[in-house]
Phi, psi and omega in degrees: 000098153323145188292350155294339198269334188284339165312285162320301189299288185327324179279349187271323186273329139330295189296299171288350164283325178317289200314317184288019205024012193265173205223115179280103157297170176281006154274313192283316162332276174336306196287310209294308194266006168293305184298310172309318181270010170285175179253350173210163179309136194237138194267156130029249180295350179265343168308289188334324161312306163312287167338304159315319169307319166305312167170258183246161136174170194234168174328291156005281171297323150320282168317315187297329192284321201268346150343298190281306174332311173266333156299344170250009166094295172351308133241172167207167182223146197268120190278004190280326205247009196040052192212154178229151184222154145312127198301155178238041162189071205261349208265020158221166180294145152172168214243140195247168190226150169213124191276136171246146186253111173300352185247329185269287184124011210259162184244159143259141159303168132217170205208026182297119157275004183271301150332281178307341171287315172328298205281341185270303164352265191315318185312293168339294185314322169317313198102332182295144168228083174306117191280310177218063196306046197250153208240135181224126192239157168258122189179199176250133157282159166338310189301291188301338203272348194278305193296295145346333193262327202253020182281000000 
């Protein structure tokens, strides 16, 4: 992420925790912009890494910052890879699909509501009550996949 867009996205999770009355502190800001700016999903100990570079903190605070960060919409996280990226639309609830690349490490949003209709159907049907419904497909993007053919 260049750094106007990270500016941006920081100043918009500003602006919407102001709107939510809720308070982006200067732990929870780092860790939001630690996350934006990997180029892939990051786990956990390596912000805490980042984080260090700077001065102390322990794990604890690193969960606690990406906790709130996912109660508020702001990032989420991929449980295949126990890592997390920036919400890229935060400023509404919504339930995300993320194409992951096995070759890069880079993820897509994606925002089918037709997928999520699907998965709440059958869940209904079931009987099932989903808690957290997220679709994670794993596979090669287009980039890895052009490179690999010309390998």
């Amino acid at each position: 992420m260049n750094e106007d867009t990270l500016n941006n996205a920081l100043a918009r999770a500003e602006s919407l925790c102001a709107e939510r009355g809720v308070r982006l502190t200067a732990q929870r800001r780092r860790v939001l912009e630690l996350v934006c700016r990997a180029e892939r999903p990051v786990g956990a100990y390596e912000i805490l890494d980042h984080i260090r570079d700077g001065g102390t903190a322990a794990p604890p605070t690193v969960y606690r910052a990406l906790d709130w960060l996912l109660a508020q919409g702001l990032v989420h996280k991929l449980e295949t890879l126990h890592a997390y990226v920036g919400c890229t639309h935060p400023e509404h609830p919504h339930v995300s699909q993320f194409l992951i690349c096995d070759g890069c490490g880079g993820v897509t949003e994606l925002e089918d509501a037709a997928i999520a209709g699907s998965l709440a159907s059958v869940a209904s049907e079931t009987g099932f009550r989903p808690t957290r419904p997220i679709v994670e497909v794993i596979g090669t993007c287009s980039l890895c996949a052009t490179k690999r053919g010309t390998d």
